[in-house]
C-alpha atoms as an extended CHARMM CRD file, in Angstrom:
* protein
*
       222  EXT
         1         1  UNK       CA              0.0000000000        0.0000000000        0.0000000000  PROA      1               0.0000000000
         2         2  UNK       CA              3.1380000000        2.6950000000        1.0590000000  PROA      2               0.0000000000
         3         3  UNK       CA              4.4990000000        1.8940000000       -2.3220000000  PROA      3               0.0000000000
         4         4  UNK       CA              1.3050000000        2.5650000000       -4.2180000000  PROA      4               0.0000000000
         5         5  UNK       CA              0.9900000000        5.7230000000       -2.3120000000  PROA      5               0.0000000000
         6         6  UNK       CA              4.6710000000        6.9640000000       -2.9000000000  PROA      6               0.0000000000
         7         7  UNK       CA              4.1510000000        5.8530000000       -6.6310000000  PROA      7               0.0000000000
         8         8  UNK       CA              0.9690000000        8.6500000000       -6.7290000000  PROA      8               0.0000000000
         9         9  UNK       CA              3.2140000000       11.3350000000       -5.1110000000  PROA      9               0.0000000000
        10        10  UNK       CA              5.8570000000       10.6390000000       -7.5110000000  PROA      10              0.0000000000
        11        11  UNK       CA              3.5450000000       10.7820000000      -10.2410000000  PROA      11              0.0000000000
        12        12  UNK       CA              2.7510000000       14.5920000000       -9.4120000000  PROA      12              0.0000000000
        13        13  UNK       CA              6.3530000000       15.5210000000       -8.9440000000  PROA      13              0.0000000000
        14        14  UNK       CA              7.2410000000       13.6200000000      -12.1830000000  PROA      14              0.0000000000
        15        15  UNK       CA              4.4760000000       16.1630000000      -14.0760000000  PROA      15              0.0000000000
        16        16  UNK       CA              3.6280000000       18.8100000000      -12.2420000000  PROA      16              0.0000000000
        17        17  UNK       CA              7.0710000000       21.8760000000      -12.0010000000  PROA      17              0.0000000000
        18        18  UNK       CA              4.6710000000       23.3290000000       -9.0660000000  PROA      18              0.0000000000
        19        19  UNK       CA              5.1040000000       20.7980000000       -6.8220000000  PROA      19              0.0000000000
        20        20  UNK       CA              7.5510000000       21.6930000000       -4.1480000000  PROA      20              0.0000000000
        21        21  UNK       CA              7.3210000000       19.2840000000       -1.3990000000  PROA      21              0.0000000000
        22        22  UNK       CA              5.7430000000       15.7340000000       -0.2640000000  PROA      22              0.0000000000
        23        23  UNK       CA              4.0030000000       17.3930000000        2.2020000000  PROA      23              0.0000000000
        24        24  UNK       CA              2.7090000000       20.2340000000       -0.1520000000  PROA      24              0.0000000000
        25        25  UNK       CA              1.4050000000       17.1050000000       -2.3510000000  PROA      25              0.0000000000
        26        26  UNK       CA             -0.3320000000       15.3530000000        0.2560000000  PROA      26              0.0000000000
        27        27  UNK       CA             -2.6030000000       18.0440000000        1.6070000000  PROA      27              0.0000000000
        28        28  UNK       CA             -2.2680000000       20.8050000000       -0.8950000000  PROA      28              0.0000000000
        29        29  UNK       CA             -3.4080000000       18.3170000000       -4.4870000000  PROA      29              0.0000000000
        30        30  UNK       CA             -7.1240000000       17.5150000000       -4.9220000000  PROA      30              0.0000000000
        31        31  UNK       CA             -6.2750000000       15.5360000000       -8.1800000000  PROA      31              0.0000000000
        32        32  UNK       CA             -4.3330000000       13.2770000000       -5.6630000000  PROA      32              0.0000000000
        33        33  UNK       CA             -6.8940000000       13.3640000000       -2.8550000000  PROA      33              0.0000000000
        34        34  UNK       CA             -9.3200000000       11.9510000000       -5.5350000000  PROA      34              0.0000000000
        35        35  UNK       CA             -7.6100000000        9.4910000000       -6.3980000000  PROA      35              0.0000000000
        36        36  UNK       CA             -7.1930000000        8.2260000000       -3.0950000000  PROA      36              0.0000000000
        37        37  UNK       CA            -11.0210000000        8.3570000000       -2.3680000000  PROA      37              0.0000000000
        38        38  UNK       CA            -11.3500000000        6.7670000000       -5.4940000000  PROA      38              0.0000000000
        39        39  UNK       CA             -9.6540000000        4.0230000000       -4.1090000000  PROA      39              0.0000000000
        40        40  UNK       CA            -11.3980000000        3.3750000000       -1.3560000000  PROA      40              0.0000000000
        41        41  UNK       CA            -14.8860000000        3.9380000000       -3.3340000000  PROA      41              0.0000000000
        42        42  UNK       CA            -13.8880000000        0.8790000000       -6.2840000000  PROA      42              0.0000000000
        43        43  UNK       CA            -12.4220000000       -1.1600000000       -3.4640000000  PROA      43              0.0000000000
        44        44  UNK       CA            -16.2000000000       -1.0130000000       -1.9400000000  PROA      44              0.0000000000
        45        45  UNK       CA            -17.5260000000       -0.9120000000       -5.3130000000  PROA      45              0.0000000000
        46        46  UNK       CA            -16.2940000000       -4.3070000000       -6.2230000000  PROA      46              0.0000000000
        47        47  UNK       CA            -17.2380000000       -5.9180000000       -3.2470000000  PROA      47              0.0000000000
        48        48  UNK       CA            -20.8220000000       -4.5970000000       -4.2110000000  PROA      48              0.0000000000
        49        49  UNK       CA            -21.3920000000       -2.1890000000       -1.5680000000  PROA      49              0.0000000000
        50        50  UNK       CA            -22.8330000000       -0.4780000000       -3.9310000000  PROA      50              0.0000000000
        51        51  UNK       CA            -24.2470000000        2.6670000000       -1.5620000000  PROA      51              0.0000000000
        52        52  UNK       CA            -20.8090000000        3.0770000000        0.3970000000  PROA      52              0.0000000000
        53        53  UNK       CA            -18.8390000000        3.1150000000       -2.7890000000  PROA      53              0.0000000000
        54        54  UNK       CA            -21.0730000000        6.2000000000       -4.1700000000  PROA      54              0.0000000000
        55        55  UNK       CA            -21.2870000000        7.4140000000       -0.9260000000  PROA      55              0.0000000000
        56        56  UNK       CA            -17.8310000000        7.7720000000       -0.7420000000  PROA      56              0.0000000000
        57        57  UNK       CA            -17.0510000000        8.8020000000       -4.2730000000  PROA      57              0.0000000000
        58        58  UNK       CA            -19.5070000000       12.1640000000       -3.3180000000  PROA      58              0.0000000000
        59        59  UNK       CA            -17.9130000000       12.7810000000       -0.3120000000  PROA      59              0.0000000000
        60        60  UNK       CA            -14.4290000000       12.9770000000       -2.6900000000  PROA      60              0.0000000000
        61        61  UNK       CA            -16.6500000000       15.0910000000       -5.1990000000  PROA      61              0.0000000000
        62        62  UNK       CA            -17.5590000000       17.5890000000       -2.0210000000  PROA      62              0.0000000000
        63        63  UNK       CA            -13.7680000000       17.6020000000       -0.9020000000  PROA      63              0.0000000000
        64        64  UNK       CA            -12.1690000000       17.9960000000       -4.2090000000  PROA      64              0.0000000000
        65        65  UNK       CA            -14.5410000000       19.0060000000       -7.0340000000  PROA      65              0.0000000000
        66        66  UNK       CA            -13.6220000000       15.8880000000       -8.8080000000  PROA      66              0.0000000000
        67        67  UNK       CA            -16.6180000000       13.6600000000       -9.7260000000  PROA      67              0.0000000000
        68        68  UNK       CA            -15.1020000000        9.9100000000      -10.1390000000  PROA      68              0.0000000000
        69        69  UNK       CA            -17.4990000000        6.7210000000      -10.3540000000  PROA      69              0.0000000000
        70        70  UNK       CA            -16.8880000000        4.2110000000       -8.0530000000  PROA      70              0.0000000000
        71        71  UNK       CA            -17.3200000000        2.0850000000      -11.4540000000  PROA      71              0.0000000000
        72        72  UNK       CA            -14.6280000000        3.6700000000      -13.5900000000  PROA      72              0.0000000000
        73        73  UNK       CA            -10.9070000000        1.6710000000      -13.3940000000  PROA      73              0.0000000000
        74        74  UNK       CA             -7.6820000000        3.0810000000      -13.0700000000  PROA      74              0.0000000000
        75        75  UNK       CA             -4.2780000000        2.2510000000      -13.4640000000  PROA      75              0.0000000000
        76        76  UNK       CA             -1.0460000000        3.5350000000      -12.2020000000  PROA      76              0.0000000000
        77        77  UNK       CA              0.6930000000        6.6980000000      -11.8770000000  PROA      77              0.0000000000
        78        78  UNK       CA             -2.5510000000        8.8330000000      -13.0380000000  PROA      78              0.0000000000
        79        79  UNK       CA             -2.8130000000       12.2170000000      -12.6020000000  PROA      79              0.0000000000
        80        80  UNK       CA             -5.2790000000       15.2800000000      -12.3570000000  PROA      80              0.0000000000
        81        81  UNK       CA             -3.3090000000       18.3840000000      -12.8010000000  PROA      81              0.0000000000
        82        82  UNK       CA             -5.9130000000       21.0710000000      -10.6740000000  PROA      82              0.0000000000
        83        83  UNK       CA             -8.4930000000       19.1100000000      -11.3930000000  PROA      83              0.0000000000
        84        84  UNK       CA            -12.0100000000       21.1140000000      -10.6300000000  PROA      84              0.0000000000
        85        85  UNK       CA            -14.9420000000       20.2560000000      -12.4780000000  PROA      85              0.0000000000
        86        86  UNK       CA            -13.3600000000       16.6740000000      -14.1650000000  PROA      86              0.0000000000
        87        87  UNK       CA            -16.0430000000       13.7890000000      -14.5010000000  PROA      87              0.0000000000
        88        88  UNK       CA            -15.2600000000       10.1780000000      -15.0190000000  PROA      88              0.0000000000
        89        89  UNK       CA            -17.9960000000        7.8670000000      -16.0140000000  PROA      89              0.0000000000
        90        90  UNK       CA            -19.0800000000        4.4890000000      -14.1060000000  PROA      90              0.0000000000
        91        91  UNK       CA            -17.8260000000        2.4510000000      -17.2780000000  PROA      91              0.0000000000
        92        92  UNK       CA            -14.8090000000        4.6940000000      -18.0850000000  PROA      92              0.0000000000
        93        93  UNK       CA            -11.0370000000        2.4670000000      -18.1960000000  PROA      93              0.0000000000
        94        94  UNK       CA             -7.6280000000        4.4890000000      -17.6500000000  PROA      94              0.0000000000
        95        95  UNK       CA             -4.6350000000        3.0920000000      -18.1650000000  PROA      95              0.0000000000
        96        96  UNK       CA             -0.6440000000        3.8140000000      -17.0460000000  PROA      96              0.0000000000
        97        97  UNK       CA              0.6180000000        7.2700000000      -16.8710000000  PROA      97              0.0000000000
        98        98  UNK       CA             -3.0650000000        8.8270000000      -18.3930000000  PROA      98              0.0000000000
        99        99  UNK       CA             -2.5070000000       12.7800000000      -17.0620000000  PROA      99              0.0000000000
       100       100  UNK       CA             -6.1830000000       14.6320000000      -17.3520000000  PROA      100             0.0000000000
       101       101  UNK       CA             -6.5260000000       18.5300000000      -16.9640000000  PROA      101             0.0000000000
       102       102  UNK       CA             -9.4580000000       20.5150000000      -14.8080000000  PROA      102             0.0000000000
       103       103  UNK       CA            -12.6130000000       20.4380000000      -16.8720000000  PROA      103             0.0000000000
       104       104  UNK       CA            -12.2700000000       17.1670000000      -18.6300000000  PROA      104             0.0000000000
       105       105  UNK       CA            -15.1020000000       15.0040000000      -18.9510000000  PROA      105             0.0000000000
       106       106  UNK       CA            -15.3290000000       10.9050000000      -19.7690000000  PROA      106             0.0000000000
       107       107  UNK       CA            -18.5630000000       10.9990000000      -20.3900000000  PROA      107             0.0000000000
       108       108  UNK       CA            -21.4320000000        8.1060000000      -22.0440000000  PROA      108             0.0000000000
       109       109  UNK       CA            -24.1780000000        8.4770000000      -24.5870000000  PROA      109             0.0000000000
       110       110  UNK       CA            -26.6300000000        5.6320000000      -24.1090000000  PROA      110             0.0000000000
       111       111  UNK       CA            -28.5120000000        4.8850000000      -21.4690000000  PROA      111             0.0000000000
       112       112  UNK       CA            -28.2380000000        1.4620000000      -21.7240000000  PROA      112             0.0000000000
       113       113  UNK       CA            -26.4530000000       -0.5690000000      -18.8010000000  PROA      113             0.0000000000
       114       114  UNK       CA            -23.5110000000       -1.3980000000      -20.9950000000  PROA      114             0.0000000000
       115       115  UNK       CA            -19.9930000000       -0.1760000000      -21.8790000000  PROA      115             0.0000000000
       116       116  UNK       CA            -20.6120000000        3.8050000000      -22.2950000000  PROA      116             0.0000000000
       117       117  UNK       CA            -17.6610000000        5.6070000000      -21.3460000000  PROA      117             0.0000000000
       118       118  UNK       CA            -14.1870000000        5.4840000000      -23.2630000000  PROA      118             0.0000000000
       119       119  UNK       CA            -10.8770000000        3.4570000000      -22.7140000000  PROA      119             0.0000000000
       120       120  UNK       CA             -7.8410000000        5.6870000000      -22.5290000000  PROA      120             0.0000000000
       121       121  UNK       CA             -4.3580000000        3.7390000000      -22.9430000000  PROA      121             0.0000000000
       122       122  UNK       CA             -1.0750000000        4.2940000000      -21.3870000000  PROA      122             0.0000000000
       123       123  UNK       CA              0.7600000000        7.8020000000      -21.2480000000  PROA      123             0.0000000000
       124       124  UNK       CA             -2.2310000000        9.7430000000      -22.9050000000  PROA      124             0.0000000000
       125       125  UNK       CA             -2.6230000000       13.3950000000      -22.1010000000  PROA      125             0.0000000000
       126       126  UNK       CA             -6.0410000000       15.1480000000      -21.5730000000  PROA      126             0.0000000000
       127       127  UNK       CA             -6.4020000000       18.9800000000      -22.0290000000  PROA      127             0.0000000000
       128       128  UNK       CA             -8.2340000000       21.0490000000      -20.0270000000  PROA      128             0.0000000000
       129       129  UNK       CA            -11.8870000000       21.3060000000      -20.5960000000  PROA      129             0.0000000000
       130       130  UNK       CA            -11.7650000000       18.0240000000      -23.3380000000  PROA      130             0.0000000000
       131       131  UNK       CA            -15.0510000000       15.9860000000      -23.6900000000  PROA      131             0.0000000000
       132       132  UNK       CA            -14.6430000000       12.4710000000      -24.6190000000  PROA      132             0.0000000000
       133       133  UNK       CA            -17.6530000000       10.8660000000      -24.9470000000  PROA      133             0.0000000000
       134       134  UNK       CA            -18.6160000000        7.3290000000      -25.9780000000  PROA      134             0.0000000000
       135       135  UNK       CA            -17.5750000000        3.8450000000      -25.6310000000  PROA      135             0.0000000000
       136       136  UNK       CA            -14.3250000000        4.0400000000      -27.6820000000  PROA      136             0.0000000000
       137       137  UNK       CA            -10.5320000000        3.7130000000      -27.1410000000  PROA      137             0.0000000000
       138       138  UNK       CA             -8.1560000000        6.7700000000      -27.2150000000  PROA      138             0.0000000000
       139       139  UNK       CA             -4.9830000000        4.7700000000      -28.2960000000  PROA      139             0.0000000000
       140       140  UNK       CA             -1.6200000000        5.0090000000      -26.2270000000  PROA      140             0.0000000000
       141       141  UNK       CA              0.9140000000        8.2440000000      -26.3430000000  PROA      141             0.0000000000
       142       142  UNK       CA             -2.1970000000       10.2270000000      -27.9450000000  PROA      142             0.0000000000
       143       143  UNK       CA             -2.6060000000       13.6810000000      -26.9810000000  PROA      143             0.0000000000
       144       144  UNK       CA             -6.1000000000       15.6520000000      -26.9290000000  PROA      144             0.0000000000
       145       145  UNK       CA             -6.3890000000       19.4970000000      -26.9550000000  PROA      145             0.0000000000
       146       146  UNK       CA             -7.5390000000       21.3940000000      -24.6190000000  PROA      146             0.0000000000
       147       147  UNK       CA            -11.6410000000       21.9610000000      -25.5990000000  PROA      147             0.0000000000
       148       148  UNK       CA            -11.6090000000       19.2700000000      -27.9250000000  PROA      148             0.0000000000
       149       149  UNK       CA            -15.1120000000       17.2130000000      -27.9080000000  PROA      149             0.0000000000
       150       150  UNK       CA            -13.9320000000       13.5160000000      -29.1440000000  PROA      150             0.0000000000
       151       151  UNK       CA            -16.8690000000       11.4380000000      -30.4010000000  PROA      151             0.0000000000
       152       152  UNK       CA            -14.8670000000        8.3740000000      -32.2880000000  PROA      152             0.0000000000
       153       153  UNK       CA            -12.0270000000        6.3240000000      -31.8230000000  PROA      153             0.0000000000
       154       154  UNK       CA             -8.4700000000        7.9970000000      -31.9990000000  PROA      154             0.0000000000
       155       155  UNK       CA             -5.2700000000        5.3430000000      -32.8440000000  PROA      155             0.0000000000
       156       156  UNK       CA             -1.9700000000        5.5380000000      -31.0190000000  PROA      156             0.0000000000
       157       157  UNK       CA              0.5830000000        8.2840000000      -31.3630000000  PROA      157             0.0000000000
       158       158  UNK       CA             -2.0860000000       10.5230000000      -32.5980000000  PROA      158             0.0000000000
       159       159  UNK       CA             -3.2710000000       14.8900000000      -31.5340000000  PROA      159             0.0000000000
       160       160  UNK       CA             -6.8090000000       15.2950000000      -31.4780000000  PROA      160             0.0000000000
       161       161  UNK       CA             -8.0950000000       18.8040000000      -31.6700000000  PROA      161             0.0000000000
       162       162  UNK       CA            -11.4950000000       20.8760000000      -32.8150000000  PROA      162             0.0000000000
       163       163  UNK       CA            -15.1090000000       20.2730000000      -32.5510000000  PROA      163             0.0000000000
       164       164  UNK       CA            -15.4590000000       17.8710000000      -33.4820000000  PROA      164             0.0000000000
       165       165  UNK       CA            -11.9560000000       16.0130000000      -32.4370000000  PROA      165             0.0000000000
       166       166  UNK       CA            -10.2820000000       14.9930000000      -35.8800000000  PROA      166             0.0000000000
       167       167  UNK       CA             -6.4780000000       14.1610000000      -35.8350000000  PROA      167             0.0000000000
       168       168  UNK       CA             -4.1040000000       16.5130000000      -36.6360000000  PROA      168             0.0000000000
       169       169  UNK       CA             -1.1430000000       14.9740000000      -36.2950000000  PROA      169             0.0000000000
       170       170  UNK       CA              0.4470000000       11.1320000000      -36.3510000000  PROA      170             0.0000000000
       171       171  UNK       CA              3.6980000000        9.5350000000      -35.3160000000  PROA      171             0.0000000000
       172       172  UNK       CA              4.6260000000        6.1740000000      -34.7940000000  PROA      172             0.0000000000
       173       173  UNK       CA              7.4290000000        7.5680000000      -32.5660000000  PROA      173             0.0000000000
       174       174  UNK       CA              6.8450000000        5.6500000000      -29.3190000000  PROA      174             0.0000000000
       175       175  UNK       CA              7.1640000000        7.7810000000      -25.7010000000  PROA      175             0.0000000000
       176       176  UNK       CA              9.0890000000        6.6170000000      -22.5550000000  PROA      176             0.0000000000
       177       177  UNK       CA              7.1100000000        9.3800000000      -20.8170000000  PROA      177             0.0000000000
       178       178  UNK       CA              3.9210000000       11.4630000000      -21.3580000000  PROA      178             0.0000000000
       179       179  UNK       CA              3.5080000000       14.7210000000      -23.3450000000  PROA      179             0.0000000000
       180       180  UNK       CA              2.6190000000       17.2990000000      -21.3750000000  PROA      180             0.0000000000
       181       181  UNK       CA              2.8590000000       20.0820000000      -24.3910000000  PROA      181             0.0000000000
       182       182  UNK       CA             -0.8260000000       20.3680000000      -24.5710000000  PROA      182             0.0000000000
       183       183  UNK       CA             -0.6910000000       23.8380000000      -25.1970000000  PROA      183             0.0000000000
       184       184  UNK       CA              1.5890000000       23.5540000000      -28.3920000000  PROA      184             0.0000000000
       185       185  UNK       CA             -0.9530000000       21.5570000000      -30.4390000000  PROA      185             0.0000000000
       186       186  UNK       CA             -1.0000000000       22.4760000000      -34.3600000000  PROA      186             0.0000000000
       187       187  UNK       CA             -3.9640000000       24.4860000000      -36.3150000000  PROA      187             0.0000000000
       188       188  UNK       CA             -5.5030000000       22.7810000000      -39.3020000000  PROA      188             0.0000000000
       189       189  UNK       CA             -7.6650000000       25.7190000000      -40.1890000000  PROA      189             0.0000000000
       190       190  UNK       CA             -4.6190000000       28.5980000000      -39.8990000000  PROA      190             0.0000000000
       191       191  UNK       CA             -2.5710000000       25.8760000000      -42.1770000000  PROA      191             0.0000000000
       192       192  UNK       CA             -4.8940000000       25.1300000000      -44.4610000000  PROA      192             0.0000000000
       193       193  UNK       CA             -5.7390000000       29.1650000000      -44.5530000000  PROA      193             0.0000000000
       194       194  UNK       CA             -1.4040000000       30.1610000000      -45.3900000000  PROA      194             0.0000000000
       195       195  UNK       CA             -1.9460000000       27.1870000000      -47.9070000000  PROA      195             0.0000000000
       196       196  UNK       CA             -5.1620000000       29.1880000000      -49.8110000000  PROA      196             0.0000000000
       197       197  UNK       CA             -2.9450000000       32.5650000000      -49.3040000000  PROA      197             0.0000000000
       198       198  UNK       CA              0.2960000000       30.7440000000      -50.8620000000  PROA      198             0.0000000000
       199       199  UNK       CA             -2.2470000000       29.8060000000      -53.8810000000  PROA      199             0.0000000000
       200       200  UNK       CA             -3.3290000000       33.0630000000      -54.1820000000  PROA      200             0.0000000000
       201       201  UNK       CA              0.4390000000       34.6890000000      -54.2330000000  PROA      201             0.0000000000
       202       202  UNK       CA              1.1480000000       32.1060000000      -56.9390000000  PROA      202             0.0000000000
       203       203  UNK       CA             -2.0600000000       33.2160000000      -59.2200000000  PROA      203             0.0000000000
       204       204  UNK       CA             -1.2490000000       36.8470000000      -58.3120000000  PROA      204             0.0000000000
       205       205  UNK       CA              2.4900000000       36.3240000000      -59.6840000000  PROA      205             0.0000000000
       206       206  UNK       CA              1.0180000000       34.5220000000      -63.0420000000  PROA      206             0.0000000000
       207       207  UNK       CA             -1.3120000000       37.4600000000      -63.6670000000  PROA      207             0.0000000000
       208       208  UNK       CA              0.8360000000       40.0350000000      -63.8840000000  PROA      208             0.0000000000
       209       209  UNK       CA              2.7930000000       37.8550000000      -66.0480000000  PROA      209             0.0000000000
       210       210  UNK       CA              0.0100000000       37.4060000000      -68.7100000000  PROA      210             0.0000000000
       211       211  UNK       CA             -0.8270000000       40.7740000000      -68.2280000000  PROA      211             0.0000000000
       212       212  UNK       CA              2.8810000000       42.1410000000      -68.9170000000  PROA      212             0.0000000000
       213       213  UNK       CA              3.0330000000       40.0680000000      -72.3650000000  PROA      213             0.0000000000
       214       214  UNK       CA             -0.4600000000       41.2300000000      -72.8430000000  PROA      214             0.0000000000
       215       215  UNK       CA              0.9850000000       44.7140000000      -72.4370000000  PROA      215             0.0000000000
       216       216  UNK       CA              3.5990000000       43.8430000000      -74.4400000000  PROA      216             0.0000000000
       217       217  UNK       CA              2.0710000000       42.2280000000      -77.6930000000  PROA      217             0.0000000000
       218       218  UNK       CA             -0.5820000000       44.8510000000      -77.6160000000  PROA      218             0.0000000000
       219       219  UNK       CA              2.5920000000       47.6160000000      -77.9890000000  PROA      219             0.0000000000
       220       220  UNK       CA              3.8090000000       45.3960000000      -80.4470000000  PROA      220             0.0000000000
       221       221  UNK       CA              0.4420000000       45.4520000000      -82.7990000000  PROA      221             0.0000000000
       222       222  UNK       CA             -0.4540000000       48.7040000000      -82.3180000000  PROA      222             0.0000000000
């Protein structure tokens, strides 16, 4: 159990520059406090004390602003960087080294007692204020933008951003840690924008050609 807890402090130090000290982590970091409640709340869950694990998971929703499911199952060395106002279905999976921002929600679309929420692999990053919703995977080392809504599946190694989510970018360059550059995430639209203006210098540039030797023959004939 002391190593499980010393693996979620280390997690924090490992991604968040703020951090300062073990004791600043362990009273001062909701996204940890959460987790820990969390805990508890599956542990209860799974043994189908079904009313303590929600009534648990609400009191860690009243002390932290983070609203977990007893249900949802996560791996290790997760992370909620602030955290306020993040939701994670009953049905939701997280894997290794998933890192979520405040705001983000895992959240269903069916109301149907079956698999709702999504599956997010190892080392994926979550920006702030993100909606995945639906019963898909978000493959490993993928990176979502901050107010991205994700309605479909997303393969490894991918950045997802806009509304709707669409991938942007694609590597099959593999990560021995998480990318936490969720702020530096490219622009389709302002690329494919300098791509019409590049166009447009290029027809510009063959106008005033045709219109020079149009210049120029009409000189000639008259």
């Amino acid at each position: 159990m002391f190593a499980r807890l010393k693996s979620d402090i280390k997690a924090v130090f490992d991604r968040d520059p703020a951090a300062r000290s073990v004791l600043e982590v362990i009273f001062c970091y909701p996204g940890l406090h959460a987790l820990w409640f969390h805990r508890v709340a599956h542990w209860l869950w799974k043994h189908e004390f079904y009313f303590l694990g929600r009534f648990t998971s609400h009191i860690g929703r009243f002390m932290t602003g983070i609203e977990i499911h007893p249900g949802a199952t996560i791996g290790k060395g997760f992370f909620i960087d602030h955290g306020m106002g993040v939701v994670i279905g009953e049905t939701a999976e997280i894997g290794d080294n998933v890192t979520l921002y405040h705001g983000v929600t895992l959240g269903g679309v069916s109301w149907e007692k079956v698999k709702r929420h999504p599956t997010l692999m190892d080392n994926v990053v979550i920006g702030s204020g993100a909606k995945i919703l639906g019963p898909f995977t978000v493959g490993k080392d993928s990176k979502i933008g901050s107010n991205s809504v994700v309605v479909k599946e997303v393969p490894a190694n991918s950045t997802v951003v806009g509304i709707p989510g669409r991938v942007v970018m694609a590597t099959e360059k593999p990560q021995d840690r998480p990318d936490l550059e969720h702020g530096k995430m490219p622009d389709p639209e302002a690329k494919a924008i300098s791509c019409l203006f590049d166009q447009i210098r290029e027809l510009e540039r063959k106008y005033n050609v045709l219109a020079a030797e149009h210049e120029a023959l009409k000189k000639r004939l008259g």
